[in-house]
C-alpha positions as CSV (number, residue, x, y, z in Angstrom):
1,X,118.8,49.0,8.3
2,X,122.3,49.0,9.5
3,X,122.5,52.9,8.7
4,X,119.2,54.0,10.3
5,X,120.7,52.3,13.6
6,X,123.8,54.0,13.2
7,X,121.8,57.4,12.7
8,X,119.7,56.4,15.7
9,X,123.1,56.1,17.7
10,X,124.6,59.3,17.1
11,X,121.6,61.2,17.9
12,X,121.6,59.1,20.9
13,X,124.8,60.4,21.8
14,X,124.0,63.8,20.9
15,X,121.1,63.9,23.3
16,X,123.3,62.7,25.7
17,X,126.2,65.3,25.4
18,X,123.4,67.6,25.2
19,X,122.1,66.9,28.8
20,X,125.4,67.7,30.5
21,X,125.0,69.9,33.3
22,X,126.3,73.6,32.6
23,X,129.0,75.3,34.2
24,X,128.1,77.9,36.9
25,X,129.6,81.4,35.8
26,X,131.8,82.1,38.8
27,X,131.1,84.9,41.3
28,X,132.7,88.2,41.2
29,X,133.4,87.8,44.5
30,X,134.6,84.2,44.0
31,X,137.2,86.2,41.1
32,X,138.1,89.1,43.5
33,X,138.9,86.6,46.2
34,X,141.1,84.2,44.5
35,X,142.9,86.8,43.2
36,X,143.7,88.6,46.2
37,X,144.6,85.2,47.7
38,X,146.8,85.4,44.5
39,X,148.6,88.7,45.0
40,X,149.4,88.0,48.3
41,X,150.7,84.7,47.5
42,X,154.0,85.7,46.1
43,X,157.1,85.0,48.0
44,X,158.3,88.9,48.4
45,X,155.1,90.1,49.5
46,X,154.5,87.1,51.9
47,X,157.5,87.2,53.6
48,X,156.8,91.0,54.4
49,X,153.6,89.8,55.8
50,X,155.2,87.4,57.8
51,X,157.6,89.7,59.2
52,X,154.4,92.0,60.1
53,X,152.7,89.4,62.0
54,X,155.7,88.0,63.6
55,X,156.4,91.8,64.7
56,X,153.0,92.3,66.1
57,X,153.1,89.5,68.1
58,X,156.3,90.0,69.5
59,X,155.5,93.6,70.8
60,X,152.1,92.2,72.3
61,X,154.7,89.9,74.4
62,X,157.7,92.1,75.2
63,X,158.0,94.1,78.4
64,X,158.7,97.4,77.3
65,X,159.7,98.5,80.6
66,X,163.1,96.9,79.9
67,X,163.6,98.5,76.4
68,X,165.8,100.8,77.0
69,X,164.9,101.7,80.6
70,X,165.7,105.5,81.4
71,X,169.3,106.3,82.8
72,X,169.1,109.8,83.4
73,X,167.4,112.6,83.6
74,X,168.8,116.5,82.7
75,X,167.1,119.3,83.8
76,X,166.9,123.1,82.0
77,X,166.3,126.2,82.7
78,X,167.6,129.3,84.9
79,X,166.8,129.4,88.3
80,X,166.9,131.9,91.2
81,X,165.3,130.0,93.8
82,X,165.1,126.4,92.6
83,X,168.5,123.9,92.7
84,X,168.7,121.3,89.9
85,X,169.6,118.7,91.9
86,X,165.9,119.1,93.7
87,X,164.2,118.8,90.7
88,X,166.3,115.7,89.7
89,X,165.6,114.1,93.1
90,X,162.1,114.9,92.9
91,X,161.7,113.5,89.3
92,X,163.8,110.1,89.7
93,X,160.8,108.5,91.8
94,X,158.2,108.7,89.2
95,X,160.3,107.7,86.0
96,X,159.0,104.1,85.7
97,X,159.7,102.1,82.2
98,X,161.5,102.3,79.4
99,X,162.1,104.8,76.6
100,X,159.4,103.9,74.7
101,X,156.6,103.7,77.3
102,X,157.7,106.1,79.9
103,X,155.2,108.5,81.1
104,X,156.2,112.3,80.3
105,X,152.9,113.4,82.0
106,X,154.0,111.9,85.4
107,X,157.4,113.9,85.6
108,X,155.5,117.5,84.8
109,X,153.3,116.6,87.3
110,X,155.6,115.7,90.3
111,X,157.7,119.4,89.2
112,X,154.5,120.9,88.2
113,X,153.1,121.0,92.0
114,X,156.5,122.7,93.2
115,X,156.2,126.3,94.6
116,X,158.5,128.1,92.2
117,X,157.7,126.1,89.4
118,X,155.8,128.0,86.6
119,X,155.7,125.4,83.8
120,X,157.4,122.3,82.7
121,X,158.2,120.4,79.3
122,X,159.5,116.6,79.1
123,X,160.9,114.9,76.3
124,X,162.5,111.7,75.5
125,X,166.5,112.1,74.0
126,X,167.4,109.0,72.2
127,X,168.4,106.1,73.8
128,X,168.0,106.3,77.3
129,X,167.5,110.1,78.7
130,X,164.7,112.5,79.7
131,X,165.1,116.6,78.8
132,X,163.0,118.4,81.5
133,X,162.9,122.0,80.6
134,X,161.5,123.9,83.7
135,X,160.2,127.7,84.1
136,X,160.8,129.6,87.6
137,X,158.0,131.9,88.7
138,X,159.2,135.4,88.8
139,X,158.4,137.4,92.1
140,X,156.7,140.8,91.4
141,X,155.4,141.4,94.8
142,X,155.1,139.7,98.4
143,X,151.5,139.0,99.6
144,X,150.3,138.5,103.3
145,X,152.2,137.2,105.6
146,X,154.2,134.2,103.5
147,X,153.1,134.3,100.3
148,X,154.3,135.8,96.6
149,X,152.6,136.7,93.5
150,X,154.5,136.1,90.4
151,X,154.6,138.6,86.8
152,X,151.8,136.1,86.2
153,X,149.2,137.1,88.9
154,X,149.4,133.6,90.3
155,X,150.0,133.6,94.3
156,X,152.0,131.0,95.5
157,X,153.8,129.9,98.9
158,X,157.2,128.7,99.4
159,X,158.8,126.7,102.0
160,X,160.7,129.5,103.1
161,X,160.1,133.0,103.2
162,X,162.2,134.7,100.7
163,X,164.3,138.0,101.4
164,X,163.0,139.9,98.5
165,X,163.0,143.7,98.1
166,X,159.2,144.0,96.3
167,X,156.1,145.8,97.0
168,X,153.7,144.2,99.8
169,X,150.2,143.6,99.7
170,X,148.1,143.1,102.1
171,X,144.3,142.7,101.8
172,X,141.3,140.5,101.5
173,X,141.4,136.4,100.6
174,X,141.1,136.1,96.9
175,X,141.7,140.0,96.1
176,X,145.3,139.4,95.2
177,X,145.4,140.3,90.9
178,X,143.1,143.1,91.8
179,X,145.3,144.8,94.2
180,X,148.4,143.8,91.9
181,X,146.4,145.6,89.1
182,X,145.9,148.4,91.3
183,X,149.5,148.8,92.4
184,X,150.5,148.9,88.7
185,X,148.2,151.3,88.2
186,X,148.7,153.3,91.2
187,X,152.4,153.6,90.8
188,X,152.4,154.9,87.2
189,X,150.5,158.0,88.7
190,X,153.0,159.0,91.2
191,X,155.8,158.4,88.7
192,X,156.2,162.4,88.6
193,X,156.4,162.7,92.6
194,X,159.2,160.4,92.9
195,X,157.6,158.4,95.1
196,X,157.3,155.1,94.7
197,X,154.8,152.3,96.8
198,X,156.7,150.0,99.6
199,X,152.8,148.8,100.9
200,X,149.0,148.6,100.0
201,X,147.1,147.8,102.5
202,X,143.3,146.8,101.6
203,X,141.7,146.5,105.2
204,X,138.6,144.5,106.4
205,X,136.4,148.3,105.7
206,X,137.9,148.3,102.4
207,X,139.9,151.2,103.0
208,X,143.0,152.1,100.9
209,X,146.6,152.8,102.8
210,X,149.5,153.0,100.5
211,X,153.1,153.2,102.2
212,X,155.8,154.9,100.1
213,X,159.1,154.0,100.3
214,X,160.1,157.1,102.1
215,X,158.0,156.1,105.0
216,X,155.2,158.9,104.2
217,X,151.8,157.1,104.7
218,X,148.8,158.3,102.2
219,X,145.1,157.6,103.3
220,X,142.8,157.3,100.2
221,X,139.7,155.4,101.6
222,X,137.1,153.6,100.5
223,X,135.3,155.8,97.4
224,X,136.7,158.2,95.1
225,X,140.6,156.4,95.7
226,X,141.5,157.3,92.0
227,X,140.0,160.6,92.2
228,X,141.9,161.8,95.3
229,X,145.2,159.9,94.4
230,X,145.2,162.4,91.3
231,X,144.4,165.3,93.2
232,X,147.5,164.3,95.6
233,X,149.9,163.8,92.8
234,X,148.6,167.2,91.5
235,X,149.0,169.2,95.2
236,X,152.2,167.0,96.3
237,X,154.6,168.8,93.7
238,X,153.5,172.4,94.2
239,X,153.4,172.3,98.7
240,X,154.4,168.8,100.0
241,X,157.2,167.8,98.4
242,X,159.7,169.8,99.8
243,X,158.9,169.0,103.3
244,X,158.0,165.5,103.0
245,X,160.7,163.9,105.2
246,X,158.7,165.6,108.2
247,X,155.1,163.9,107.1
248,X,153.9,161.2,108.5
249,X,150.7,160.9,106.6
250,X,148.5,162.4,104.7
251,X,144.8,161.9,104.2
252,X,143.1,162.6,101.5
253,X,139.6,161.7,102.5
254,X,138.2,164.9,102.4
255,X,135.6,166.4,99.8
256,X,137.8,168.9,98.7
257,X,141.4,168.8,101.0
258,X,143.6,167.0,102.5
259,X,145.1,166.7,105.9
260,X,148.9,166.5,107.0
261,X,150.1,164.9,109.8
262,X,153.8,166.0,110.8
263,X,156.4,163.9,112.2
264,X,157.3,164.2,116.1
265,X,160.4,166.9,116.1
């Protein structure tokens, strides 16, 4: 009797170790998670992160404008018509912050809009200085009244009127790289006279007037100016050229001539 109790017990107990609720298999992401939170747990690593966050924050809350602030500025380049100092005292005004979060765009642009100024290049010199590197506009030829047209065919006007011995244009608003094409073009022709262009003048009819150095003025008109600029160059060396102190001008509108007007004796 005793033993079928005891038999009855242990299946008892069996039933009831039997009944215990099952372990949930754990996540993958549950794994992946704790063992980041792992990894990152060890001291070297989290002391680096620490130092991270702490650096973050701080340059959230630091005025970079007194990092070290900008003490001087140096400017490049060779110059004809600008003067350093100029630049300098037109750059100072807009250099605002410190090395790290000055703007480089705002000092082109205050030299940028200057006359003579072709181009301009900033850069930051460790600790506390700005490199400007600046590139004059070089006069080819004078245009209108005041202006000058650089090798660039830009047309530009100085605050002064520069004493420059260059070719001058004169012609039509907006017609200033054509005419600057034209006198390249123009003067390579009359290379084997000698004779070299002081003034082009393109006039409100659209007639062409060039003005040699030598004082002799040549008429070329509106149509045909290439044609009849070829046929001077070709008659000029044979009949005109040794008598052409005494011309005054020549004009070559005609079909198939020319006409010569003689100084007063």
């Amino acid at each position: 009797m005793f033993n079928k109790n005891k038999k009855r017990v242990v299946k008892s107990r069996q039933a009831v170790r039997g009944s215990k609720v099952k372990k949930r298999k754990k996540s993958g992401f549950t794994s992946k998670f704790k063992g980041a939170v792992g990894f990152l747990w060890r001291p070297g690593l989290l002391s680096g992160l620490t130092l991270i966050v702490i650096g973050i924050f701080a340059y959230k809350n630091i005025n970079l404008n007194n990092v070290l602030p900008i003490q001087s500025i140096k400017i490049e380049g060779e110059f004809a018509f600008l003067d350093k100092k100029q630049l300098q005292i037109k750059a100072i005004p807009v250099v605002k912050g410190g090395f790290f979060n000055v703007s480089l765009d705002s000092v082109r642009d205050a030299l940028i809009e200057l006359p003579w100024v072709e181009d301009v290049s900033v850069r930051r010199q460790w600790p506390n200085m700005l490199l400007v590197r600046v590139i004059e506009q070089k006069p080819v030829v004078l245009w209108g009244d005041n202006a000058v047209i650089s090798a660039k065919g830009k047309m530009f006007i100085p605050e002064q009127k520069p004493e420059l011995n260059l070719p001058h244009l004169s012609g039509p608003q907006g017609q200033h790289k054509f005419m600057l094409q034209e006198l390249a073009r123009m003067q390579a022709w009359l290379l084997d006279t000698g004779l070299y262009i002081k003034n082009i003048e393109l006039n409100a009819r659209r007639s062409w007037i060039l003005t040699m150095t030598s004082g002799m003025e040549l008429r070329l008109g509106r149509k045909q100016m290439h044609e009849r600029l070829n046929r001077f160059v070709s008659v000029y060396k044979e009949t005109l050229e040794a008598q052409k102190k005494q011309i005054k001008y020549i004009d070559m509108r005609y079909t198939n001539g020319l006409a010569v007007a003689w100084k007063e004796a």
